[in-house]
N, C-alpha and C positions, 0 to 999 in steps of 0.2 A: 609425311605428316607427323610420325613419331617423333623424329629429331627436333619439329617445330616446338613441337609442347616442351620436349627436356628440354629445348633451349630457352624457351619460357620460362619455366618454372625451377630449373636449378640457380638462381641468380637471383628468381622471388623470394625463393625458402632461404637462401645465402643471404640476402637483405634484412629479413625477418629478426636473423637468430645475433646481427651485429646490433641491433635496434633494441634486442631484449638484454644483450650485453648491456648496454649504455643506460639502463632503465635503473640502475642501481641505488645511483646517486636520488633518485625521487622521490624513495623510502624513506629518507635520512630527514628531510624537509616537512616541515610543520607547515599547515593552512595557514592562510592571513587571516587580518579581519574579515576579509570579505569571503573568506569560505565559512569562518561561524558564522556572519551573519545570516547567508541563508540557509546553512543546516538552522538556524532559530528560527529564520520565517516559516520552513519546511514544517519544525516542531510545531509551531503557532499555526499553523494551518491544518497540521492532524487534527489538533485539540480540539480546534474552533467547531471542526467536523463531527467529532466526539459527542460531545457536550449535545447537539440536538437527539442523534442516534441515540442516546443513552436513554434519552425523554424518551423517545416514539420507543425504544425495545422494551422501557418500566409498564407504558400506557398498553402495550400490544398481551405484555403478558400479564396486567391485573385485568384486561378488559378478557381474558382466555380463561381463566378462572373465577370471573365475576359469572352467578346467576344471568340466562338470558333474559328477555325482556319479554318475551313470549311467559316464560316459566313464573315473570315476577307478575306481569296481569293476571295469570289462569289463579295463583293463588289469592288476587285480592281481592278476585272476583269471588272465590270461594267462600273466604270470609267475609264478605261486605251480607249474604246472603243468609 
């Protein structure tokens, strides 16, 4: 059963290491247009995401900070009286 495996796997790992040879030339090669275009839609689609999160994290933390509403009745009650 031993030998099955080495003879599996010497030929996998030998396969591997010709493959990451030949990988060299891929560095050298610039994206086309169609690789910027969609790292741009990628970009435009963080953004788009962005932009509402930014709203609801402003509103979450001036509503965290704002007097409660409990605290703003008991005082107007106070004074009305």
């Amino acid at each position: 059963m031993k030998t099955k495996i080495a003879n599996f796997l010497i030929p996998l790992l030998g396969g591997s290491a010709t493959s990451a040879l030949a990988a060299d030339s891929a560095l050298q090669e610039s994206g086309g247009p169609m690789v910027w275009f969609f790292l741009g839609f990628v970009a435009l689609v963080v953004i788009m995401q962005a932009i509402p999160a930014g709203i609801l994290l402003y509103s979450m933390i001036k509503a965290a900070f704002s007097p409660s509403e409990a605290t703003a009745l008991a005082s107007e009650t106070r004074t009305s009286k």
